[in-house]
C-alpha positions in Angstrom: -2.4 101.8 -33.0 0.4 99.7 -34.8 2.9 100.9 -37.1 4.9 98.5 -39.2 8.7 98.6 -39.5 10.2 96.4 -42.5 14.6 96.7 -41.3 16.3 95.0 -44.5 20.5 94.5 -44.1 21.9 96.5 -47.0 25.2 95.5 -48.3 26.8 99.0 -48.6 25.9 101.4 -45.9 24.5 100.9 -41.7 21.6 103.2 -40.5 20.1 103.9 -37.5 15.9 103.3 -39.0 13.5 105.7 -36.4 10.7 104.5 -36.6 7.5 102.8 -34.8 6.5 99.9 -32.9 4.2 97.4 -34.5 4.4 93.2 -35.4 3.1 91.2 -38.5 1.0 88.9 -37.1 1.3 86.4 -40.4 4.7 86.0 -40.2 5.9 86.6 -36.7 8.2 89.1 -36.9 8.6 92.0 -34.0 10.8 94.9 -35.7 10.4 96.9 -32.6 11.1 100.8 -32.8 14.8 100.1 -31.6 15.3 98.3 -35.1 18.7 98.9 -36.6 20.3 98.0 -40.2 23.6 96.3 -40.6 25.1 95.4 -43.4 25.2 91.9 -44.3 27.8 89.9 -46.6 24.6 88.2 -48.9 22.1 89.6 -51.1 19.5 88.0 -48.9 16.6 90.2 -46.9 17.6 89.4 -43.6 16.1 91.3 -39.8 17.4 91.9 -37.0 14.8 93.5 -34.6 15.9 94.5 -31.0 12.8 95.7 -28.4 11.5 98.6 -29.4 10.3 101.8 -27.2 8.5 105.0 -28.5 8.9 108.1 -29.6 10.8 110.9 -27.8 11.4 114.6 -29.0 10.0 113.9 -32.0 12.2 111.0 -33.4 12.7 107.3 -31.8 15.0 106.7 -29.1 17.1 103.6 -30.6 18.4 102.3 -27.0 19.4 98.6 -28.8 20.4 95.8 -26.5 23.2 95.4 -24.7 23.5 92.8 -21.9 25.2 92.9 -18.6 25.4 90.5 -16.5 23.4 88.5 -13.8 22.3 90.4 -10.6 21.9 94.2 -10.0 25.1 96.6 -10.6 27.5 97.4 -8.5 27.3 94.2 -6.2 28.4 91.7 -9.3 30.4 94.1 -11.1 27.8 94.8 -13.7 25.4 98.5 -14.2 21.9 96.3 -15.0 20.6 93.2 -14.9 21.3 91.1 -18.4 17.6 91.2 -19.4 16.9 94.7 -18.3 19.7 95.6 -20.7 18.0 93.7 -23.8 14.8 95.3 -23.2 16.2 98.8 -23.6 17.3 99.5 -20.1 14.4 101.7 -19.0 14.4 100.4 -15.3 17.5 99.4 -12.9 17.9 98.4 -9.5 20.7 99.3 -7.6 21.6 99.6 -3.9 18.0 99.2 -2.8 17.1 102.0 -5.5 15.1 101.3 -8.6 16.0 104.2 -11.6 13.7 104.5 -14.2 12.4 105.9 -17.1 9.0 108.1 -16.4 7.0 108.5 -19.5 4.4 110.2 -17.2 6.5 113.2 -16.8 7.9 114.6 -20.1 10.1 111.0 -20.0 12.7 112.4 -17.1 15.1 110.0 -15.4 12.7 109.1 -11.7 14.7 107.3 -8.6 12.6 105.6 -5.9 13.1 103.7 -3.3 12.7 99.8 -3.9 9.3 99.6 -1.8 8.3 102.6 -4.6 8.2 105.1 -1.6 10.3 108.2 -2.0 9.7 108.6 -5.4 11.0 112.1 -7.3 13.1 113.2 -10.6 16.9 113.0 -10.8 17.8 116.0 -11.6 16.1 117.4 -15.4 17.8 114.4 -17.2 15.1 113.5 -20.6 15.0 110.3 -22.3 17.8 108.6 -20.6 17.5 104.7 -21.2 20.3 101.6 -20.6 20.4 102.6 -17.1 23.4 101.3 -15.9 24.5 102.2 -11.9 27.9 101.4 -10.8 29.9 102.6 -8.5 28.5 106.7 -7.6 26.9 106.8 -11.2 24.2 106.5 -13.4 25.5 105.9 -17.0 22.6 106.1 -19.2 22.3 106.5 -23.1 20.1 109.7 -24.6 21.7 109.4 -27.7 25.3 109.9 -26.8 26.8 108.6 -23.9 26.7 109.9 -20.6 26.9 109.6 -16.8 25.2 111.4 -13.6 26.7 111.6 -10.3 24.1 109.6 -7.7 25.2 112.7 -4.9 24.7 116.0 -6.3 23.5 114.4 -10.0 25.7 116.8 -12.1 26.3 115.7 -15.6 29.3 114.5 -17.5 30.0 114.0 -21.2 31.6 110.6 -22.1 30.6 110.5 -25.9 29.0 113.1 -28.1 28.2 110.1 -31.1 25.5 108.7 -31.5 26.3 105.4 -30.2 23.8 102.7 -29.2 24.2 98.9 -27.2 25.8 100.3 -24.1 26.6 98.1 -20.9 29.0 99.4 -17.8 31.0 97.0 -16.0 33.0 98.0 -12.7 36.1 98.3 -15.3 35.1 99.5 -18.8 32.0 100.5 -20.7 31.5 99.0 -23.9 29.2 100.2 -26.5 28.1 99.9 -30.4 29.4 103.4 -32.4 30.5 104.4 -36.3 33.4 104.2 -37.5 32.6 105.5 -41.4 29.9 103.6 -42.7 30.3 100.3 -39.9 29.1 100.1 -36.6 32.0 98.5 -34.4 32.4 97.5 -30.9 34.1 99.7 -29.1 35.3 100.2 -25.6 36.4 102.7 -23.1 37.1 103.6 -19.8 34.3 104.7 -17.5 35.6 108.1 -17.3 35.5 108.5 -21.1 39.1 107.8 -21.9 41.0 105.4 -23.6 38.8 104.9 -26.6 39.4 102.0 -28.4 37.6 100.1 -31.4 37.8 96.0 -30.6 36.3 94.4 -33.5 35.7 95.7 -37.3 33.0 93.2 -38.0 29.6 95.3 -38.5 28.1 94.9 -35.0 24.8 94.7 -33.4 23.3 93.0 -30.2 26.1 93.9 -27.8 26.4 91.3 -24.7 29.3 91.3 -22.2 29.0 88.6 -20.3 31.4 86.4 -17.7 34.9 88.2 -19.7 33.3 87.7 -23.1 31.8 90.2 -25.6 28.7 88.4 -27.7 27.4 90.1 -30.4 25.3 89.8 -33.8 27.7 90.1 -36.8 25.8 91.5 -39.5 29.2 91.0 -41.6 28.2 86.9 -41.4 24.4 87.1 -42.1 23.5 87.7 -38.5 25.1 85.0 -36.5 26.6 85.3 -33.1 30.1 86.0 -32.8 32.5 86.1 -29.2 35.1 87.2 -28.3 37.8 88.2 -25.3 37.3 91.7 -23.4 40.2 93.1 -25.4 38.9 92.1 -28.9 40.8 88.7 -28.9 39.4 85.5 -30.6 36.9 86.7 -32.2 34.9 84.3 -33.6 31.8 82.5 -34.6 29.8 81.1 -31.6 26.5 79.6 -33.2 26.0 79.0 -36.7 22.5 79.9 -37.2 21.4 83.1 -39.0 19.1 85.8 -39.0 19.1 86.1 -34.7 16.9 89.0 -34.0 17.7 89.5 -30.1 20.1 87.8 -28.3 20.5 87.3 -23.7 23.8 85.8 -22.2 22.5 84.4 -18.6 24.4 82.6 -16.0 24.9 79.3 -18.0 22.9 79.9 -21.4 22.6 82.2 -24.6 19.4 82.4 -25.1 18.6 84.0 -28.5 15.2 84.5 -30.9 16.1 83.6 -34.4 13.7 84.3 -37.5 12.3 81.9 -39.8 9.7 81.2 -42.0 6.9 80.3 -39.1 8.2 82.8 -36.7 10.5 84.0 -34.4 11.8 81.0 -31.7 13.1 80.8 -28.7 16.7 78.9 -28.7 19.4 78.2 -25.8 22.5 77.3 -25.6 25.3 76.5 -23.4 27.7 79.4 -22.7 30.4 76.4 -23.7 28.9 75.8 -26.6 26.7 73.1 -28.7 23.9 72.7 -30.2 20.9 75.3 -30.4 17.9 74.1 -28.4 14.5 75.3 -29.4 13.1 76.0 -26.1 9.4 77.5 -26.9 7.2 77.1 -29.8 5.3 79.7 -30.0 6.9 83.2 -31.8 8.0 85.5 -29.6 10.0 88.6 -28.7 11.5 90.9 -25.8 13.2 88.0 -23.9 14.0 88.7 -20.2 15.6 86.7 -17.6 15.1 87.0 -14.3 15.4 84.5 -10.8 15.7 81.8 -12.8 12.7 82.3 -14.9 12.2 83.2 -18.7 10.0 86.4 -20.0 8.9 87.2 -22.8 6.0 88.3 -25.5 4.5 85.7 -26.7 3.1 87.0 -30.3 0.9 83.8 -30.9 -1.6 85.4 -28.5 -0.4 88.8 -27.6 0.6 87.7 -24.2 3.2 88.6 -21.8 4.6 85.0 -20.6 7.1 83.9 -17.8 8.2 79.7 -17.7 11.1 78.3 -16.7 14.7 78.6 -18.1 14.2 75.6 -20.3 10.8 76.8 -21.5 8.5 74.8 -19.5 5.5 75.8 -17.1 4.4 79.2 -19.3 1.9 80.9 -17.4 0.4 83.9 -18.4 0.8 87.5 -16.8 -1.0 89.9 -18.8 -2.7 90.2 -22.3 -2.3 92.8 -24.3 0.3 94.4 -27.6 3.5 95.6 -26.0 7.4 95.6 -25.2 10.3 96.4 -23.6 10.1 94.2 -20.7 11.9 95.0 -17.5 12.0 93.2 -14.1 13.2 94.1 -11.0 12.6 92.0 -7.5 9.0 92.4 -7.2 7.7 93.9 -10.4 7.4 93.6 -14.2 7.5 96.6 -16.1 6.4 96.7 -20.0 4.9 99.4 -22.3 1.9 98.9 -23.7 2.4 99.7 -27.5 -1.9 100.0 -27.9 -2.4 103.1 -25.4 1.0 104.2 -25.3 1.6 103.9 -20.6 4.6 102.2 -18.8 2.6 99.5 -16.5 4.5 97.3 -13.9 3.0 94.6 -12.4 3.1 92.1 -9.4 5.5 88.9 -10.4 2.1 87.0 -9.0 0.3 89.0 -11.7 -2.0 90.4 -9.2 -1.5 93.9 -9.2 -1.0 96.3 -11.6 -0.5 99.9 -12.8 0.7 102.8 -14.7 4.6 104.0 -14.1 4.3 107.4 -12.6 
């Protein structure tokens, strides 16, 4: 089962599209359920698809894709891994801990222990995704904005908007929310305080990354913009258009533009350049993990790992699906054909339903 998304930038107004997961196979292009409409300064049809997830309640679950960092949370300052955090969040591992979403049962926020022993429900928490840990909290999105306490798991509050592209650092958290009819970057403190908007460019894509904040500006027909933690500088950072997901790593920003013969695989150095196409073949749901590249490659419905510059793909598993996480051992995805969470061995020689 596929259902087709078309997300156009419309000049006057931003809205949040719910809808399903599905890909046109012609033209390359993965809207993804997480898709999201920005207004754009030209009268052109332009996309920007983030990785989608499914249905929840009823209505999609538009998690969008913020990036944090390198390593696990609290150890580098950071609540997920950079690639977790652009494929939705639905898994993080903290503090020999692995947090996920469980589909299996009524979509409730699961803890386990890294070696997938000890496995049981933290507290009655539904539809929590962009896991972030830091510190004794789970921050998670369900909507608004909210975090959990790891020792007794009570609940707090931190935003009751609708707000979208979260990512927690050990300072700030820093997240996508209205203001009117524009979605701006805002920021606040990790207690909820101190609310601030940074930027009034129409924003989607959120990364924070090394003291910068990277982000699609759908006010400048979908190029990437940067700028300082406190809103400074903000400027253009690559020149190309129409990016439709977008990973800061340790040295690169690696970024899937749209064109006429599919969406690419670019890099480029965090200090700038030149836009190097890295893969070939259309793709979507970037990840980047221990050095190596994931993704969905849509030229053969594959789910691919290579090396950072795009050599050495080999093949993991075949199949339609999304929202790729990976943690130490494992590589979760959802499988958009039968509907299951599946993880599965780095190797590729295991593999099973998320439970």
């Amino acid at each position: 089962m596929r259902r087709q998304l078309t997300t156009v930038f419309a000049v006057m107004a931003f809205t949040m599209v719910f809808t399903g997961c599905g890909k046109d196979k012609e033209t390359g292009t993965v809207p993804g359920n997480n898709s999201q409409t920005v207004q754009v300064t030209e009268n052109s049809s332009t996309e920007i698809a983030t990785v989608g997830m499914e249905e929840i309640s009823g209505t999609l679950n538009i998690s969008g894709t913020s990036v944090g960092g390198g390593n696990t949370s609290s150890s580098t300052g950071y609540g997920n891994t950079a690639g977790n955090l652009v494929n939705s969040g639905i898994v993080c591992e903290a503090d020999r801990k692995i947090y996920y979403y469980n589909k299996s049962d009524n979509k409730k926020l699961y803890v386990m222990n890294s070696d997938g022993s000890g496995k049981e429900a933290f507290g009655n928490i539904q539809g929590a995704m962009e896991l972030n840990v830091v510190g004794d909290y789970v921050y998670y999105q369900a909507g608004g904005i909210y975090r959990a306490r790891i020792k007794d798991k009570s609940v707090e509050t931190l935003v009751t908007d609708n707000c979208r592209n979260m990512v927690v650092t050990s300072d700030a958290i820093y997240y996508i929310k209205m203001d009117g009819d524009v979605s701006k970057v805002h920021k606040m403190n990790q207690d909820g305080s101190g609310e601030m908007v940074l930027s009034d460019n129409i924003a989607g894509n959120l990364n924070v990354n090394d003291g910068f904040i990277y982000y699609i500006n759908g006010s400048d027909s979908g190029r990437i913009y940067r700028m300082g933690l406190d809103g400074s500088d903000n400027s253009v950072f690559c020149d190309m258009k129409n990016v439709q997901e977008l990973l800061v790593d340790y040295s690169y920003v690696y970024l899937v533009s749209s064109s006429s013969d599919g969406n690419h695989v670019y890099r480029i150095e965090k200090s700038g350049g030149e836009a190097e196409k890295i893969i070939e073949d259309s793709c979507s749901n970037i990840n980047m993990n221990g050095g190596y590249l994931y993704y969905y490659n849509l030229s053969d419905d594959t789910l691919c790992y290579c090396a950072g510059d795009g050599s050495n793909e080999k093949v993991l598993y075949s199949g339609d699906l999304n929202a790729i996480n990976v943690t130490k051992e494992w590589v979760y995805f959802f499988n958009t054909e039968d509907f299951y969470y599946y993880r599965i061995t780095k190797d590729g020689n295991n593999i099973e339903v998320v439970e």
